[in-house]
C-alpha positions as a Markdown table, in Angstrom:
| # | Residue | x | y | z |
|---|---|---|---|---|
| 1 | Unk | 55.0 | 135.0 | 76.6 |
| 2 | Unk | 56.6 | 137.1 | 73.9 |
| 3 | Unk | 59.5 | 136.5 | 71.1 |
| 4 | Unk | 62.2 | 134.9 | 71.7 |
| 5 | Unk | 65.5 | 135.2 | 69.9 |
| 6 | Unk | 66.8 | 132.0 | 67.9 |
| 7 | Unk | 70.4 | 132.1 | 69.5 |
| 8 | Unk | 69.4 | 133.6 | 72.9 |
| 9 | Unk | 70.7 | 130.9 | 75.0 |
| 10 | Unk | 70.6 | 132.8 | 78.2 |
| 11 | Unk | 66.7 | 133.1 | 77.6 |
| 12 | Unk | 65.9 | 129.9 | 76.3 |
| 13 | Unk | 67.5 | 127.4 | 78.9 |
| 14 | Unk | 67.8 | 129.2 | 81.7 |
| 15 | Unk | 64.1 | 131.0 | 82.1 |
| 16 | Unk | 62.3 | 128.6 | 79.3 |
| 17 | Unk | 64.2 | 125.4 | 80.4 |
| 18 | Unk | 65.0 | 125.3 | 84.3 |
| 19 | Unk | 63.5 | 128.4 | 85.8 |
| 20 | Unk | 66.3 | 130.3 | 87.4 |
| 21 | Unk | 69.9 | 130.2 | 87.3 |
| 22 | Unk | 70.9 | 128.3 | 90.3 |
| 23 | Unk | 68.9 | 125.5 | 88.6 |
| 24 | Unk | 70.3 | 125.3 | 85.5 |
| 25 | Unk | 73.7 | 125.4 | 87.6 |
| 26 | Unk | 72.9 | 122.8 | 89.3 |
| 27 | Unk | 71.5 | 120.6 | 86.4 |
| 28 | Unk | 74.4 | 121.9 | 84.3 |
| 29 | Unk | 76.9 | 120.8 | 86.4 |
| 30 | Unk | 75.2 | 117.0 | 86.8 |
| 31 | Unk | 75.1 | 116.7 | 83.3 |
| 32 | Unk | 78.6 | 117.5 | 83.0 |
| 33 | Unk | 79.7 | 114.8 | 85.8 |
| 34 | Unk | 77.8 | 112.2 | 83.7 |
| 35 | Unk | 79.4 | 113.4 | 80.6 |
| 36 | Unk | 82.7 | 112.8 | 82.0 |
| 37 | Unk | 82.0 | 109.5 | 84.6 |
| 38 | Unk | 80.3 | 107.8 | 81.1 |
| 39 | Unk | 83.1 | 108.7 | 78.5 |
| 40 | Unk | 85.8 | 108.1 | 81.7 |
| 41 | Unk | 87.6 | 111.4 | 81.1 |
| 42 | Unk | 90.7 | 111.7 | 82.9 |
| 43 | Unk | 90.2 | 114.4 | 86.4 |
| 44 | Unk | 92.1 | 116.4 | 84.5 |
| 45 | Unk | 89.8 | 116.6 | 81.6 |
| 46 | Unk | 86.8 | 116.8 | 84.5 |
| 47 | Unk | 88.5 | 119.9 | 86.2 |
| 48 | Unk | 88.9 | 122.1 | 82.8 |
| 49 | Unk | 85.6 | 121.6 | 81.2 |
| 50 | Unk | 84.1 | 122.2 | 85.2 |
| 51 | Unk | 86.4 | 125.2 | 85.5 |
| 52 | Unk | 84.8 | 126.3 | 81.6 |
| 53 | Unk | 81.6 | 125.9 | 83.0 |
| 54 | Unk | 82.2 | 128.1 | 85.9 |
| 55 | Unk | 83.9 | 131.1 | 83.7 |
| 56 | Unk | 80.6 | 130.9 | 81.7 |
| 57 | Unk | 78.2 | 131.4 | 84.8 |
| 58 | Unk | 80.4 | 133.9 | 86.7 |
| 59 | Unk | 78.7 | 136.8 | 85.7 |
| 60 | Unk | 75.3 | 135.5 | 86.4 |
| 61 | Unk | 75.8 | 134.3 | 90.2 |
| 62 | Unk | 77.9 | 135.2 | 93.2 |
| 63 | Unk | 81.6 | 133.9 | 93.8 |
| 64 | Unk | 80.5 | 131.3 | 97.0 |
| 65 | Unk | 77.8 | 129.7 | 95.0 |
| 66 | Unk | 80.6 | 128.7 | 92.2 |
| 67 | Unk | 82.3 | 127.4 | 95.2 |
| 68 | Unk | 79.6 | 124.8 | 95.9 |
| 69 | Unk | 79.2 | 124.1 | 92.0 |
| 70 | Unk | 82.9 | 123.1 | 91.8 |
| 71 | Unk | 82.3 | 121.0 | 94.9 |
| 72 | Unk | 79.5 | 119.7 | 94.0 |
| 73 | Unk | 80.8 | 118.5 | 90.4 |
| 74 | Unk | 83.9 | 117.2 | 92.0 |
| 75 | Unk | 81.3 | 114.8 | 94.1 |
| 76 | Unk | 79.0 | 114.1 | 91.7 |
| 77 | Unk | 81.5 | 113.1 | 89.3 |
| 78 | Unk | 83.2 | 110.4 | 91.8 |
| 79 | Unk | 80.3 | 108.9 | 92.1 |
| 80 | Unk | 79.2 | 108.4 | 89.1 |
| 81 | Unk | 82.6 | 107.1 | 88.0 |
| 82 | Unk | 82.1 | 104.3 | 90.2 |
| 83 | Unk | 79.2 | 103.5 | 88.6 |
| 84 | Unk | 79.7 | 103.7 | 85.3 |
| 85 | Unk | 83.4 | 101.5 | 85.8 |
């Protein structure tokens, strides 16, 4: 294992942290659906900070796997709404 830069978030949570990058998508994008099911954010709220998300990761992964993140987030976060009402 060598040095790793402070600030080099890339490096530290996606290869340190979850492995690869469709995995830290993936965890990413749960976290986020609790976030906003917990603190009952508005769908609106939901949508930008998911649409954030997805900007972010663009450059790492392909456009039909952002695709399934949004979906996935959109499903996630329903379902946790109606557990945490």
């Amino acid at each position: 294992m060598g040095f790793i830069q402070p600030l080099d978030l890339y490096q530290i949570l996606v290869n340190m942290v979850s492995g690869s990058i469709e995995i830290f998508a993936f965890l990413a994008v749960i976290s986020l659906a609790t976030l906003g099911a917990r603190f009952s954010m508005s769908n609106m709220t939901f949508i930008l900070m998911l649409i954030l998300f997805v900007i972010l990761v663009a450059d790492f992964i392909s456009f039909l796997y952002l695709i399934i993140i949004i979906l996935v987030g959109f499903i996630v976060y329903g379902l946790l709404n109606r557990i945490f009402d």
